[in-house]
C-alpha positions as a Python dict, from the first residue, in 0.01 Angstrom:
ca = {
    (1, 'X'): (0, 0, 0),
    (2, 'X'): (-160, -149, -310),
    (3, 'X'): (-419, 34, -489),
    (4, 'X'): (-793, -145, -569),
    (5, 'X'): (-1030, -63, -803),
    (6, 'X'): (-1401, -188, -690),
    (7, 'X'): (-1667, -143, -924),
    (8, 'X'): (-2058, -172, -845),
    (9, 'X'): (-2278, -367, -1069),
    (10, 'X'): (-2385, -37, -1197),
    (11, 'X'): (-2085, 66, -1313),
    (12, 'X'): (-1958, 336, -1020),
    (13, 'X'): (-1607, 245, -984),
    (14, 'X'): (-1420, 319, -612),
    (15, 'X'): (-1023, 312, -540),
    (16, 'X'): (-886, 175, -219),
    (17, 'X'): (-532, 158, -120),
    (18, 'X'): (-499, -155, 103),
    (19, 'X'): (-215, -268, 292),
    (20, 'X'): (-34, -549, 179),
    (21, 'X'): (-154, -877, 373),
    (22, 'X'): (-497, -748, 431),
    (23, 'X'): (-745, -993, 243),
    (24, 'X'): (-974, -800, -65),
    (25, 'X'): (-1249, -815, 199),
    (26, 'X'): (-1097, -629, 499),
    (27, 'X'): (-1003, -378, 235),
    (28, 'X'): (-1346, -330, 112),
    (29, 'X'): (-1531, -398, 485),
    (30, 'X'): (-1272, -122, 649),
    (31, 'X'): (-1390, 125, 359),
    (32, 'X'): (-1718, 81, 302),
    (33, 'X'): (-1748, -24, -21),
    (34, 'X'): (-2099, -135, -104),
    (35, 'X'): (-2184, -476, -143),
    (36, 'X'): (-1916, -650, 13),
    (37, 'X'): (-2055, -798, 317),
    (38, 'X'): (-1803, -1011, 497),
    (39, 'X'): (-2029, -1166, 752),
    (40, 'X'): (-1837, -1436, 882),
    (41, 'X'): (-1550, -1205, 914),
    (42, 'X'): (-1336, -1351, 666),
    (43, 'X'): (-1360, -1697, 796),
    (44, 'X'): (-1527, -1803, 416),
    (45, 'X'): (-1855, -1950, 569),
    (46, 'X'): (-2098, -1753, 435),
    (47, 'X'): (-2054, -1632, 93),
    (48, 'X'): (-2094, -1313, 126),
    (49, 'X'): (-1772, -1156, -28),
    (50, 'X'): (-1791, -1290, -341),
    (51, 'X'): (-1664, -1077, -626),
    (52, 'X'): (-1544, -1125, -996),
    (53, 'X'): (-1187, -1068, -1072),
    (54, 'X'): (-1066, -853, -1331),
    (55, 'X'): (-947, -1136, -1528),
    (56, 'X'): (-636, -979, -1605),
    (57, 'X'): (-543, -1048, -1281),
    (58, 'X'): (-671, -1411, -1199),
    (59, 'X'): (-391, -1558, -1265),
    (60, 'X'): (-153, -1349, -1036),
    (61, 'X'): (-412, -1501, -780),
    (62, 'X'): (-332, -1780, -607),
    (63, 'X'): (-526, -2154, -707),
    (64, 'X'): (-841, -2142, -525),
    (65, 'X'): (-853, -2383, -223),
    (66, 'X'): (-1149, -2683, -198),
    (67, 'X'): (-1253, -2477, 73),
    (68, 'X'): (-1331, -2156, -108),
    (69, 'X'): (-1456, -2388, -409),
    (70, 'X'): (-1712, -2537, -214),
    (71, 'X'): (-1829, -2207, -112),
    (72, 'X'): (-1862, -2042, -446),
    (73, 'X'): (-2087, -2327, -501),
    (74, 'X'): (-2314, -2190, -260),
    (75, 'X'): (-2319, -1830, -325),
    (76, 'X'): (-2604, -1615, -472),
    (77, 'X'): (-2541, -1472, -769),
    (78, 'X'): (-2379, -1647, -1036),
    (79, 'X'): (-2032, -1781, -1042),
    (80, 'X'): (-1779, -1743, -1333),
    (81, 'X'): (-1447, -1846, -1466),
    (82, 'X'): (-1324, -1513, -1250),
    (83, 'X'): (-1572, -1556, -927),
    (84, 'X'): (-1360, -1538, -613),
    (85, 'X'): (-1403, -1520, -269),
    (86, 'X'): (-1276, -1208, -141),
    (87, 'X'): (-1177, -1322, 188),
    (88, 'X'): (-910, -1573, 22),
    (89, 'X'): (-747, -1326, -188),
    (90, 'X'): (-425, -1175, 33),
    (91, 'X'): (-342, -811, -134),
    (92, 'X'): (18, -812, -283),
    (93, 'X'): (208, -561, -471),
    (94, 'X'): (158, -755, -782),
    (95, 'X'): (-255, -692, -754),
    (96, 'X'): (-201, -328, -761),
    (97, 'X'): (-462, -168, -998),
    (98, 'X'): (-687, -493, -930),
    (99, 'X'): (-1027, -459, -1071),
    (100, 'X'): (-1270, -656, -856),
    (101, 'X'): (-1627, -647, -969),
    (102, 'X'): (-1910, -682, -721),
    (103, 'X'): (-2214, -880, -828),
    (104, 'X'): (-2520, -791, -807),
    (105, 'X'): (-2638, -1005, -476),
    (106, 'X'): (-2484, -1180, -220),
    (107, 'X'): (-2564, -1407, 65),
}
């Protein structure tokens, strides 16, 4: 198990332990963490599961794909150097203590 740290926009921080292989989304969809939507079920269609990374862990991360590139360019809120989409980020043991930062709107 690998332990994440999600953190609202308003600062309330929650700590998951997800099994290795499970994406950042299933994580946060299986626990209820707030404002991680996953509509398309992972599938990264809709945009609804993106979430800034902790930047001292983007570059454990794997190279985002032109599919999940072209997504964050339709997303809500704003995208950054660190903007991922959580349904393309597999957990590892390297992530443990992963920060991932939920914006403020999504859709």
């Amino acid at each position: 198990m690998t332990n994440l740290i999600y953190v609202q926009p308003n600062g309330v921080r929650l700590e998951v332990e997800a099994p290795d292989g499970m994406t950042v989304m299933q994580a946060a969809v299986d626990t209820a963490v707030e404002g991680i939507i996953g509509a398309c079920a992972g599938s990264c269609a809709c945009g609804t599961c993106h979430v800034y990374i902790d930047e001292r862990y983007t570059s454990l991360l794997p190279p985002i794909s032109t599919e999940e590139d072209n997504k964050l360019d339709e997303v809500a809120a704003p995208v950054k150097r660190n903007s991922r989409m959580a349904c393309r980020v597999v957990v590892t043991p390297r992530l443990d203590g992963m920060v991932v930062h939920i914006p403020t709107t999504q859709g």
